[in-house]
C-alpha positions in Angstrom: 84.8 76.4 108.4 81.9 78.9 109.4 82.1 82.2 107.5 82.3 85.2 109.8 81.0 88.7 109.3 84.3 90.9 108.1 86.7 91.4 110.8 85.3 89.2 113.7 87.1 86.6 113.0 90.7 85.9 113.9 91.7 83.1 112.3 94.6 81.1 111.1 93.0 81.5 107.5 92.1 85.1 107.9 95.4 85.9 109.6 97.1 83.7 106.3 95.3 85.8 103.5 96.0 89.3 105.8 100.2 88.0 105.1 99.0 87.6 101.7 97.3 90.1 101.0 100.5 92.5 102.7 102.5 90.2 100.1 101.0 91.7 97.3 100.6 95.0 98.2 104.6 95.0 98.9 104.8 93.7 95.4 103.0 96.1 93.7 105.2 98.7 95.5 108.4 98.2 94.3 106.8 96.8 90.6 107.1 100.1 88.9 111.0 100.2 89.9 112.4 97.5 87.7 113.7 98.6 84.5 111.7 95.5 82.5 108.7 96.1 81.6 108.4 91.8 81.1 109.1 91.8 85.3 107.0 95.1 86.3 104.2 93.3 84.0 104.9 89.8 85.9 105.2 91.5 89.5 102.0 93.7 89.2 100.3 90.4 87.9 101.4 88.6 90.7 100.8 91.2 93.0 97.1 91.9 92.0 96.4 88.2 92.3 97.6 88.1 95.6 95.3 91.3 96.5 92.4 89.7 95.2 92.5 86.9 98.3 91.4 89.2 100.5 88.6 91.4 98.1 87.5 88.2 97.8 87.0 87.7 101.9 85.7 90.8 102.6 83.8 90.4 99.9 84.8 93.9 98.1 83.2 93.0 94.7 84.5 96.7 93.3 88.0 95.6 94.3 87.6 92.0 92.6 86.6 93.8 89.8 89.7 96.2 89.4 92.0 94.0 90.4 90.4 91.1 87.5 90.9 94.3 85.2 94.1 95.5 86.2 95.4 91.9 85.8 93.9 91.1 82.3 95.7 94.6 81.3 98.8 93.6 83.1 98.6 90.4 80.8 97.8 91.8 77.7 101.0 94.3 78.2 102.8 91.3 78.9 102.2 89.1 76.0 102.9 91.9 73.7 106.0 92.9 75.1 106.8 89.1 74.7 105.7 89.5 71.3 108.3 92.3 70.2 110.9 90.6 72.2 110.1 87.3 70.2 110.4 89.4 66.5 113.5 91.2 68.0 114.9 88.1 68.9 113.7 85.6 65.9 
């Protein structure tokens, strides 16, 4: 498929990672609601990756970045929280 310059093309791909892209941002919305911090961690993760689909078509390289960052601090959070659950737990 020919790459087009941003916004002149209207395709089913680009109208895909637009739904996608509104997908995560709905997630990263209602993230900070939920009272675990495990699933807010999970649903900003999730909704981050799905953002990055379209920084990465528009090619918005600051966006990429933040979102790569935002995720690897998401995960970090994540796996420590796992961590204490795991000692409370075990």
């Amino acid at each position: 498929m020919e790459r087009k310059y941003k916004g002149q093309s209207h395709s089913l791909e680009k109208k895909l990672i637009e739904v996608i892209a509104w997908g995560g941002a709905m997630i990263l919305i209602v993230a900070p609601f939920f009272q675990d911090i495990r699933l807010t961690s999970f649903n900003m993760i999730f909704g981050l990756s799905l953002l990055t689909f379209q920084a990465l078509d528009q090619e918005l390289w600051n966006l990429v970045m933040l979102n790569i960052c935002g995720i690897v601090g998401w995960s970090l959070k994540l796996k420590k929280e796992n961590e204490i659950e795991k000692a409370r737990i075990g």
